[in-house]
BAVEX-484850 format. One record per residue: residue number from 0; x, y, z of N, C-alpha, C, CB in turn; residue in one letter. Coordinates in nm, 2 decimals, padded with zeros to 4 digits. Glycine has a CB too. Example, Ala and Ser with C-alpha at 12.3 -4.5 7.8 and 13.67 -1.06 7.14 Angstrom:
     k       nu       nv       nw      cau      cav      caw       cu       cv       cw      cbu      cbv      cbw   r
     0    01.32   -00.57    00.78    01.23   -00.45    00.78    01.32   -00.33    00.78    01.13   -00.45    00.90   A
     1    01.28   -00.22    00.71    01.37   -00.11    00.71    01.29    00.00    00.79    01.41   -00.06    00.57   S
***
This chain:
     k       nu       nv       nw      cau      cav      caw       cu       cv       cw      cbu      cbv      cbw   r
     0   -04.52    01.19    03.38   -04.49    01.14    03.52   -04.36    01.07    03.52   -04.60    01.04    03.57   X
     1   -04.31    01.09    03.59   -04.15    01.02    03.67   -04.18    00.96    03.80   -04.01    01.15    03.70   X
     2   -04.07    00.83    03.80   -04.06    00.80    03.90   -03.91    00.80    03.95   -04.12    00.70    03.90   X
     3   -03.89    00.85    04.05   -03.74    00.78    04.13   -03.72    00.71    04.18   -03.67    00.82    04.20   X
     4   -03.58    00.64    04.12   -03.61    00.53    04.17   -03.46    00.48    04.21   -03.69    00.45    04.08   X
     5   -03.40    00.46    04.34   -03.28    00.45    04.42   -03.26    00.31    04.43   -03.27    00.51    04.56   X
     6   -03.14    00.27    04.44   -03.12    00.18    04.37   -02.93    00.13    04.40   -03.19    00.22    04.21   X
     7   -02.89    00.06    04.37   -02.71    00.01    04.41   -02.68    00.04    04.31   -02.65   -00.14    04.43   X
     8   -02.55    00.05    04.33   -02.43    00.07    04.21   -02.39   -00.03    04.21   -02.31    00.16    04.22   X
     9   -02.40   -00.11    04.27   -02.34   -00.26    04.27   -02.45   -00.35    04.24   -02.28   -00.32    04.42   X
    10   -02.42   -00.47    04.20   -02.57   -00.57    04.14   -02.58   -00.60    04.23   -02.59   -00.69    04.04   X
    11   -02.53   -00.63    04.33   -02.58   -00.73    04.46   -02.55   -00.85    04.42   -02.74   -00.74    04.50   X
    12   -02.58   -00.99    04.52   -02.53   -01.12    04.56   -02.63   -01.17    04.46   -02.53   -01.18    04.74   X
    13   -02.73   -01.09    04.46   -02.84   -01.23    04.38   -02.90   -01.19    04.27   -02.98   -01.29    04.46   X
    14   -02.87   -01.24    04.16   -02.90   -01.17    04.02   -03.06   -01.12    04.00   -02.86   -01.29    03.91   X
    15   -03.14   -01.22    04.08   -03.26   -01.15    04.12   -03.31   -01.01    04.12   -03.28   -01.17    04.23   X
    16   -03.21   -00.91    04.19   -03.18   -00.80    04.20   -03.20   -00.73    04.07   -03.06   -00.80    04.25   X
    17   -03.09   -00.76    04.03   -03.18   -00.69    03.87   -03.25   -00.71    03.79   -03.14   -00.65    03.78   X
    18   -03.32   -00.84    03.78   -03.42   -00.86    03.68   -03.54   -00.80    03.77   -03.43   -01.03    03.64   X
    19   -03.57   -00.80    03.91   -03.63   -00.68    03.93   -03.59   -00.53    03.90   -03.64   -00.69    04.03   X
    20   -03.52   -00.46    03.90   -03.51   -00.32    03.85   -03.55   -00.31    03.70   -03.36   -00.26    03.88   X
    21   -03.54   -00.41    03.62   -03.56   -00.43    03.48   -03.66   -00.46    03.47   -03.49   -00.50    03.42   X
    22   -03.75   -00.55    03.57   -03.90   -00.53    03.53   -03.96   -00.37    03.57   -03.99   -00.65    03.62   X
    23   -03.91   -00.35    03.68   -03.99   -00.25    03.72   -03.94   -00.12    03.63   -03.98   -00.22    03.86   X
    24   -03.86   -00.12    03.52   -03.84    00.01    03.44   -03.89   -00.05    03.31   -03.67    00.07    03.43   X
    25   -03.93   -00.17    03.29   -04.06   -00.19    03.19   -04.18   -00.15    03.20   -04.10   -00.30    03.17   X
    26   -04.20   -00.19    03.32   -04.36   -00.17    03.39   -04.37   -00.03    03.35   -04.39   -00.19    03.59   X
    27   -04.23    00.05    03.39   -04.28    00.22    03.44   -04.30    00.27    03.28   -04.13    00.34    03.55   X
    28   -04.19    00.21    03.18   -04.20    00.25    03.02   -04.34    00.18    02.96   -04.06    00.17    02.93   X
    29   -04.41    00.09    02.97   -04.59    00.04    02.97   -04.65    00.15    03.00   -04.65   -00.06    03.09   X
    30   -04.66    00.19    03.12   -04.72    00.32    03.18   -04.69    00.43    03.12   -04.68    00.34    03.33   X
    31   -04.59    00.44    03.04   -04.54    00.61    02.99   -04.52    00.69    03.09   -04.64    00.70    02.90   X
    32   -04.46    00.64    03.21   -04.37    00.70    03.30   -04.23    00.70    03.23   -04.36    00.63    03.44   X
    33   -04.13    00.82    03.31   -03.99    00.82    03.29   -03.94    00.79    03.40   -03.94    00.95    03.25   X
    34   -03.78    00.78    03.40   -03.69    00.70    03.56   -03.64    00.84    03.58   -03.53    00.55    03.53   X
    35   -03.60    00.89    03.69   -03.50    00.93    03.72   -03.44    00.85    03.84   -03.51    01.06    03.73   X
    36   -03.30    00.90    03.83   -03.24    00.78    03.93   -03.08    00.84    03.94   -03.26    00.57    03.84   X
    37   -02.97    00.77    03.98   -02.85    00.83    04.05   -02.74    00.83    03.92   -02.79    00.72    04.19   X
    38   -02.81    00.81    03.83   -02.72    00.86    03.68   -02.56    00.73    03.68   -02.64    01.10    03.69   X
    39   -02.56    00.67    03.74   -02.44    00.54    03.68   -02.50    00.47    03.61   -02.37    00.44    03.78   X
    40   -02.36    00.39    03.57   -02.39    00.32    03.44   -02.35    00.21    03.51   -02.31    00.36    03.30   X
    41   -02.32    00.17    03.60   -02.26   -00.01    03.68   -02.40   -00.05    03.76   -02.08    00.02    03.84   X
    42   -02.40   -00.16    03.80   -02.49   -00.22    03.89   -02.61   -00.20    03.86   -02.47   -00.18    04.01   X
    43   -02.70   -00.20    03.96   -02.86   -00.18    03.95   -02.89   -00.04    03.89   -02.93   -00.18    04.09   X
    44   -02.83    00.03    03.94   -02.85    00.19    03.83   -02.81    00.12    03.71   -02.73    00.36    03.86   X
    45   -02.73    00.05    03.68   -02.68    00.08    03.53   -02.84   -00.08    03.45   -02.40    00.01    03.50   X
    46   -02.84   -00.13    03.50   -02.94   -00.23    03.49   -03.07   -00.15    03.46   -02.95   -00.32    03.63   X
    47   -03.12   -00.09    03.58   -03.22   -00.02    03.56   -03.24    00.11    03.44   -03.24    00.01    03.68   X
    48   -03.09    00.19    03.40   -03.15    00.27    03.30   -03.13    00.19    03.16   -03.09    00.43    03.30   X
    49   -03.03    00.11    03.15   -03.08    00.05    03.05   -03.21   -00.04    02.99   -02.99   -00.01    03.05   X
    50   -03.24   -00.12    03.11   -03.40   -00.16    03.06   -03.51   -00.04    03.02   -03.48   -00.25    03.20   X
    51   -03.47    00.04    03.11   -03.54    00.21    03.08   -03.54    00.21    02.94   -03.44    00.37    03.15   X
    52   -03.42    00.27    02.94   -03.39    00.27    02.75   -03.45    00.23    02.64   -03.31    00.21    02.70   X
    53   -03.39    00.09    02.66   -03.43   -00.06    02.61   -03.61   -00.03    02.56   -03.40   -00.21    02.78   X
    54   -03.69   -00.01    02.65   -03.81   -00.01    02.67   -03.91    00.14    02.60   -03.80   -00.02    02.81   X
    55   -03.80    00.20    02.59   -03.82    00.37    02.54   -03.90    00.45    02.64   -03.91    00.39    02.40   X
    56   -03.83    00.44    02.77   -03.89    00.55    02.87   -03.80    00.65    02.88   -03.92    00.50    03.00   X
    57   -03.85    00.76    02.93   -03.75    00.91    02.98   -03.69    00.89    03.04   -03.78    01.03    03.03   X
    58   -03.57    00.87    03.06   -03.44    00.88    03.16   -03.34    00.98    03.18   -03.37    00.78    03.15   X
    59   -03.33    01.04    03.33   -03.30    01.16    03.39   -03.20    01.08    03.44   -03.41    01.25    03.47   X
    60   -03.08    01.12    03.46   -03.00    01.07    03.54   -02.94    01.19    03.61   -02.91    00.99    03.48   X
    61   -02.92    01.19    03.74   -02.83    01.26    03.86   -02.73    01.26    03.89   -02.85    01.25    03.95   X
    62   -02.59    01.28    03.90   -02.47    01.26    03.94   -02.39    01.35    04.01   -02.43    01.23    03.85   X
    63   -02.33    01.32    04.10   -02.24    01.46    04.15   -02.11    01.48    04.08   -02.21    01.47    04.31   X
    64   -02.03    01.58    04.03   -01.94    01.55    03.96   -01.79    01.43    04.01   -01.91    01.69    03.95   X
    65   -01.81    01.45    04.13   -01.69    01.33    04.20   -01.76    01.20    04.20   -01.63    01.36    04.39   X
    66   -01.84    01.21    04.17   -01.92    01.05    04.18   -01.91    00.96    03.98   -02.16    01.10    04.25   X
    67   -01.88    01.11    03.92   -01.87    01.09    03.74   -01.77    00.95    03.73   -01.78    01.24    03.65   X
    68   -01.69    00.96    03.78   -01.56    00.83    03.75   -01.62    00.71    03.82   -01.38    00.86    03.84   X
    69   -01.65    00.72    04.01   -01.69    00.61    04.03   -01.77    00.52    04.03   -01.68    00.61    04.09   X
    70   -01.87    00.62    03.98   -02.00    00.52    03.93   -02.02    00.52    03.81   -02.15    00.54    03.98   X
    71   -01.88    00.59    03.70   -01.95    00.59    03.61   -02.07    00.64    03.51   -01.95    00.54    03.62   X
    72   -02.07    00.76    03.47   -02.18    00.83    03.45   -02.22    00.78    03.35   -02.18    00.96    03.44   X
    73   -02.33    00.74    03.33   -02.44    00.71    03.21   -02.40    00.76    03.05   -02.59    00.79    03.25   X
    74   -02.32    00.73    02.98   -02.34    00.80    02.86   -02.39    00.82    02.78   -02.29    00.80    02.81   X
    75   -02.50    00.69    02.76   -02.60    00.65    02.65   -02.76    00.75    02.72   -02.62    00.42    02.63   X
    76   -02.76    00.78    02.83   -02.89    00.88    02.85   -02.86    00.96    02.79   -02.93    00.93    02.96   X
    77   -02.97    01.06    02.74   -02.96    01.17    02.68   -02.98    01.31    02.78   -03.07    01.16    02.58   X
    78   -03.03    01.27    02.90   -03.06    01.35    03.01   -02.94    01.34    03.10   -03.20    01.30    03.08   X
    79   -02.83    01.35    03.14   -02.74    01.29    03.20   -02.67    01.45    03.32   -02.63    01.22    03.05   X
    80   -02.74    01.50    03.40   -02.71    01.60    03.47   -02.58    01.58    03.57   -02.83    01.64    03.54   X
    81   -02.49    01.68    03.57   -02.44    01.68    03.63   -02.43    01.76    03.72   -02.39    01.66    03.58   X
    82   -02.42    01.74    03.89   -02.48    01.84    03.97   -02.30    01.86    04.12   -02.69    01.75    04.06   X
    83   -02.28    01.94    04.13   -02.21    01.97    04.25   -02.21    01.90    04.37   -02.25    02.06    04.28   X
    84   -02.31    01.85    04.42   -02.26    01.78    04.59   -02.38    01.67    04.54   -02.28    01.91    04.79   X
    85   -02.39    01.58    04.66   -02.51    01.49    04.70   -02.63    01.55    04.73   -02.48    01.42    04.80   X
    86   -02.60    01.63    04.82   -02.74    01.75    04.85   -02.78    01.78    04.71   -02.71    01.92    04.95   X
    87   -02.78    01.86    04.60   -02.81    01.87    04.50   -02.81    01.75    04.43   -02.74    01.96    04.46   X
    88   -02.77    01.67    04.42   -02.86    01.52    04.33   -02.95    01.49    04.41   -02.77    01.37    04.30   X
    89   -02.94    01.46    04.56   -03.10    01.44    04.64   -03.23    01.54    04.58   -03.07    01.50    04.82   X
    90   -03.21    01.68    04.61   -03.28    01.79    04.61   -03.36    01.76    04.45   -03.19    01.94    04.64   X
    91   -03.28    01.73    04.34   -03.28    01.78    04.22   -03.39    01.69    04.16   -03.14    01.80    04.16   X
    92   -03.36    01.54    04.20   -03.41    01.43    04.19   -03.57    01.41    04.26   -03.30    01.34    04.24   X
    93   -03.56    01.48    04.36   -03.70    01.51    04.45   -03.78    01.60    04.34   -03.66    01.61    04.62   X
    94   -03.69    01.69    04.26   -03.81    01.78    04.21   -03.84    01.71    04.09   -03.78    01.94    04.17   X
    95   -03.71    01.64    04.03   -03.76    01.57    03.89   -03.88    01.49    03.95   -03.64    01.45    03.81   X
    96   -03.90    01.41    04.04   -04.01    01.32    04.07   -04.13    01.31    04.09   -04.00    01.28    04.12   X
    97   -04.23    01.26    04.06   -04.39    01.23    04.13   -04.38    01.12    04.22   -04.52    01.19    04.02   X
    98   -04.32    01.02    04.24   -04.31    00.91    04.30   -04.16    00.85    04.35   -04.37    00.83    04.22   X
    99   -04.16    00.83    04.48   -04.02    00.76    04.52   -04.00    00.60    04.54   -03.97    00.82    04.66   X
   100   -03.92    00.51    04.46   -03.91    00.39    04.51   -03.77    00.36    04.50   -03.99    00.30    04.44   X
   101   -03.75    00.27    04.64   -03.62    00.19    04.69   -03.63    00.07    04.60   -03.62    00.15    04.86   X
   102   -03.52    00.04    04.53   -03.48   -00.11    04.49   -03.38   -00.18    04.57   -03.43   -00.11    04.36   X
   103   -03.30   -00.28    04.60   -03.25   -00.32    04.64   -03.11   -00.23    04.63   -03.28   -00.42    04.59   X
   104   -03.04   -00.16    04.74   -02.92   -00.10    04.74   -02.84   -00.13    04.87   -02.93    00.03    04.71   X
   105   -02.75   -00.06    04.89   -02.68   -00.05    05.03   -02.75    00.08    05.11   -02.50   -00.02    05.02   X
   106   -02.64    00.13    05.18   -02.63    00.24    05.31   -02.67    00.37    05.18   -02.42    00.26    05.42   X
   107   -02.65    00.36    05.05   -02.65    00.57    04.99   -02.81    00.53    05.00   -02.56    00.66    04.77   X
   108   -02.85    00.38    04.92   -02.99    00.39    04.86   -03.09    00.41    05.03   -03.03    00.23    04.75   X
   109   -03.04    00.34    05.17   -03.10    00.38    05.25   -03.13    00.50    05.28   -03.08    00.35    05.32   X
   110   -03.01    00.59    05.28   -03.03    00.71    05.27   -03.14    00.79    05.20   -02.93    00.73    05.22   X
   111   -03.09    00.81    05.11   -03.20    00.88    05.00   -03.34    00.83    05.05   -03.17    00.83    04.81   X
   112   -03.39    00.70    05.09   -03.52    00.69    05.11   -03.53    00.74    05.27   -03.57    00.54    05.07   X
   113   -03.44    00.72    05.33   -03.50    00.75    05.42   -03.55    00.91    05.41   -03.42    00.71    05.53   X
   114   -03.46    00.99    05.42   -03.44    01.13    05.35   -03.59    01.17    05.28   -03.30    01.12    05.23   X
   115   -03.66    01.11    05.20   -03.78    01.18    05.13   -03.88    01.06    05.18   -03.77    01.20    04.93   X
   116   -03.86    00.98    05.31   -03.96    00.94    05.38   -03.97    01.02    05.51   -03.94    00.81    05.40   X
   117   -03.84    01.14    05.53   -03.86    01.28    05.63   -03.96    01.34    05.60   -03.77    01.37    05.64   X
   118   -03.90    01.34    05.48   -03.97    01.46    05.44   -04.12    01.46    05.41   -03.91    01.51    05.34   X
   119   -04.17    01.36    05.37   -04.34    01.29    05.37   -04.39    01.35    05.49   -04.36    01.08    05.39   X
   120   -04.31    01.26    05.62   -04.34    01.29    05.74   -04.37    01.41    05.81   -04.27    01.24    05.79   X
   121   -04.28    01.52    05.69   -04.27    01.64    05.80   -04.35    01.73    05.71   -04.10    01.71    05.86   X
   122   -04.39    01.67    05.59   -04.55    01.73    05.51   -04.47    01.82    05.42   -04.70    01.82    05.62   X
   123   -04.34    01.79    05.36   -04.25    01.88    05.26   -04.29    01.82    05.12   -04.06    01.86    05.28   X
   124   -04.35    01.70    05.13   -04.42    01.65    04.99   -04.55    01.56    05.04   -04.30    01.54    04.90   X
   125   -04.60    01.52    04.96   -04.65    01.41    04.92   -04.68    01.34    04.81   -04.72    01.42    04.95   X
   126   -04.53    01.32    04.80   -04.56    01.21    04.69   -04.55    01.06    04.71   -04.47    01.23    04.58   X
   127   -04.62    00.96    04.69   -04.57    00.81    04.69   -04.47    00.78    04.72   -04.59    00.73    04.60   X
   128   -04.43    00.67    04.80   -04.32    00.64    04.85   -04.36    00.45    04.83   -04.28    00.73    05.02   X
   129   -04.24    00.42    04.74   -04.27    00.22    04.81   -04.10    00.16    04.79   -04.41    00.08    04.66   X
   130   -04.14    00.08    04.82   -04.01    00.00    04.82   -04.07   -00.15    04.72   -03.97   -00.04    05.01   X
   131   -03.94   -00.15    04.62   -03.91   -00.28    04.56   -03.87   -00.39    04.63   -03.82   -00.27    04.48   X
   132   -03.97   -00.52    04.74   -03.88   -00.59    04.79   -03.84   -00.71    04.72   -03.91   -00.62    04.91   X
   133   -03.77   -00.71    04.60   -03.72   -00.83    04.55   -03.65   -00.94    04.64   -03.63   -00.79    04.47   X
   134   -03.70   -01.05    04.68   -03.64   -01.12    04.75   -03.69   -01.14    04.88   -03.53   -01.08    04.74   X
   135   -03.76   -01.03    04.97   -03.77   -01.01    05.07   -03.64   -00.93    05.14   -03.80   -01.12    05.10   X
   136   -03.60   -00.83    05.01   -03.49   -00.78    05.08   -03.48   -00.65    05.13   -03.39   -00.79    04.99   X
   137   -03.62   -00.59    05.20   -03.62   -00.47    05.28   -03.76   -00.56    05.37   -03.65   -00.29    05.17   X
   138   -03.73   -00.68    05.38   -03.82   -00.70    05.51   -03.75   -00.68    05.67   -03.89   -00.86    05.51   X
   139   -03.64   -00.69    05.66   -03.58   -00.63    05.79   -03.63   -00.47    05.81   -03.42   -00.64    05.78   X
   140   -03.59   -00.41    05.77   -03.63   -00.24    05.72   -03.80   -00.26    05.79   -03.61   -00.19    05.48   X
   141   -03.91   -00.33    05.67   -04.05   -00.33    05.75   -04.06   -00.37    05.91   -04.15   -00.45    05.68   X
   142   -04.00   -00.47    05.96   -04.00   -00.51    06.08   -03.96   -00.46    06.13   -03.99   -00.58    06.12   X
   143   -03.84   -00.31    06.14   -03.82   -00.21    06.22   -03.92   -00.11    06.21   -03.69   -00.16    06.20   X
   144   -03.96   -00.12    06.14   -04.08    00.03    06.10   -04.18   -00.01    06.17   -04.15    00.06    05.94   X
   145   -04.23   -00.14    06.20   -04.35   -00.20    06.26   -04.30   -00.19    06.39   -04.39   -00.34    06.23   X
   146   -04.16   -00.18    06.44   -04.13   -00.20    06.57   -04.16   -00.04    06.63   -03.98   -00.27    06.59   X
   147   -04.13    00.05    06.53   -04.11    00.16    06.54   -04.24    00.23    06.59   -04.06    00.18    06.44   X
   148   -04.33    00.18    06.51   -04.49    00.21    06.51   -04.52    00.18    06.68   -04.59    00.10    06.38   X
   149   -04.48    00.02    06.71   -04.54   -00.01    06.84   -04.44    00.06    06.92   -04.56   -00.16    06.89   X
   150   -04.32    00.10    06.92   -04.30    00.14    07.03   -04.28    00.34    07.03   -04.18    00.05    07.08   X
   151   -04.39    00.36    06.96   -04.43    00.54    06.97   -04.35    00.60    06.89   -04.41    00.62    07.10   X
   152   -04.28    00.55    06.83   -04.19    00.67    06.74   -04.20    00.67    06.57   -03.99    00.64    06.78   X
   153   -04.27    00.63    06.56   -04.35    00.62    06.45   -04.50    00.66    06.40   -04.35    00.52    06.44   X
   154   -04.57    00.76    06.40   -04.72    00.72    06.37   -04.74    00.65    06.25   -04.80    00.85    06.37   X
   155   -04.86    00.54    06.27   -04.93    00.43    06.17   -04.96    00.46    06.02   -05.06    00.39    06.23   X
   156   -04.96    00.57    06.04   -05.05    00.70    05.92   -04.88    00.68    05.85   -05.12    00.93    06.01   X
   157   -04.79    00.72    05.91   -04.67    00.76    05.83   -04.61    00.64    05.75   -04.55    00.83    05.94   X
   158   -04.57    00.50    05.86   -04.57    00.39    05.85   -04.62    00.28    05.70   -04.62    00.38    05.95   X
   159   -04.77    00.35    05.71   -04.88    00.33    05.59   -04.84    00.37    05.49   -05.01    00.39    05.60   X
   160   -04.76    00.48    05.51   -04.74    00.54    05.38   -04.64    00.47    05.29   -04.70    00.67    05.41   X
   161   -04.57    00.39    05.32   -04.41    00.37    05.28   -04.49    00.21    05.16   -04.25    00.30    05.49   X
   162   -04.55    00.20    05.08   -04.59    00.10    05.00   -04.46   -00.03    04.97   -04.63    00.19    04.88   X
   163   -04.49   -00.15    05.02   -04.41   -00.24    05.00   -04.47   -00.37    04.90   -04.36   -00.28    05.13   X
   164   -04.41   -00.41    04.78   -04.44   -00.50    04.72   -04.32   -00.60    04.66   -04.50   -00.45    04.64   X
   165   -04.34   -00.70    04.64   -04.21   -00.77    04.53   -04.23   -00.72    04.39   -04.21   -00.95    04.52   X
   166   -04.38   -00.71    04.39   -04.40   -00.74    04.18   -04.39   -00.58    04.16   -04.61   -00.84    04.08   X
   167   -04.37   -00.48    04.05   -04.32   -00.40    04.00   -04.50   -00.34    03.94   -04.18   -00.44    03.91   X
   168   -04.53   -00.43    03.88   -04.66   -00.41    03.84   -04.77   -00.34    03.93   -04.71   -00.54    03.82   X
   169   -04.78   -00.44    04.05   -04.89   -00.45    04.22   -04.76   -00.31    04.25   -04.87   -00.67    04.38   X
   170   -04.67   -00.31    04.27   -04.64   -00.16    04.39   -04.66   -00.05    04.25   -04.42   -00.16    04.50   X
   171   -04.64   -00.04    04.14   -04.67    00.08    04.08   -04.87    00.15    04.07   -04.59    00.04    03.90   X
   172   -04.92    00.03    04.08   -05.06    00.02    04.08   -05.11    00.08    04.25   -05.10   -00.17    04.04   X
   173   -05.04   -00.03    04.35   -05.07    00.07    04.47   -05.00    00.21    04.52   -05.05   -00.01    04.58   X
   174   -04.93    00.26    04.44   -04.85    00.38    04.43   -04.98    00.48    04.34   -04.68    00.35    04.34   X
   175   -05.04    00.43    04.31   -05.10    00.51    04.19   -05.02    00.60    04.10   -05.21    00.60    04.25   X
   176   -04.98    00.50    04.03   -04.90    00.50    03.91   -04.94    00.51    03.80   -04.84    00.42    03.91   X
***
């Protein structure tokens, strides 16, 4: 089993940030899950596949070849793909996975989740979907989804689906992990 798991290239403002992605790529190496994730080596990707490592889980990394310099491609993975566009690290990363989780990122990591929370919706998968909220830092994101729900453009069922926790442990457990 793999999990994906999206995530910054940047650490973020609060070091918090990655001692969550580093628990939660313990938790997943405990479990004898593997990561896949956006193949850099800076920020929360680079945080998260090192604890991966560190821990002795499978790590898949994704990269598009123009993204090799700026984020830095992973060198110490042994899995380290290199793929042609963003559509092909999205796509590729969807098949490496059984499970999708958001960690703390910007505008790509919204992306990507939103993107395989379409696709839940439009019944192209079903696999788990949660979010890491370290901090309380995708409760804005919930309280648009809740808004979303009440005002019709959302069904509850879909909404339900999107698993939110802080601890790494509790959302891999309600993910059925």
């Amino acid at each position: 089993m793999r999990a994906c798991v999206y995530c910054g290239s940047s650490a973020g403002a609060d070091p918090a940030f990655a001692d969550g992605v580093r628990a939660l790529a313990g938790e997943l190496a405990r479990r004898g899950a593997g990561v896949v994730y956006g193949g850099g080596a800076v920020g929360l990707m680079g945080a998260l596949a090192d604890a991966a490592l560190d821990a002795g889980a499978e790590v898949v990394g994704v990269i598009p070849r123009a993204l090799m310099d700026r984020e830095l491609g992973h060198r110490a993975i042994g899995d380290l793909r290199v793929v042609g566009s963003m559509h092909e690290r999205k796509a590729l990363m969807a098949d490496l996975s059984d499970a999708f989780i958001a960690a703390p990122g910007g505008i790509g990591t919204l992306e990507e989740l939103v993107e395989v929370y379409t696709w839940l919706q439009l019944g192209l998968h079903d696999k788990p979907l949660g979010l890491l909220d370290v901090g309380g830092y995708w409760q804005p994101l919930v309280v648009w989804l809740d808004h979303a729900v009440e005002a019709g453009f959302l069904r509850e069922a879909t909404r339900a689906a999107l698993v939110v926790d802080a601890d790494p442990a509790t959302l891999l457990d309600r993910l059925g992990f």
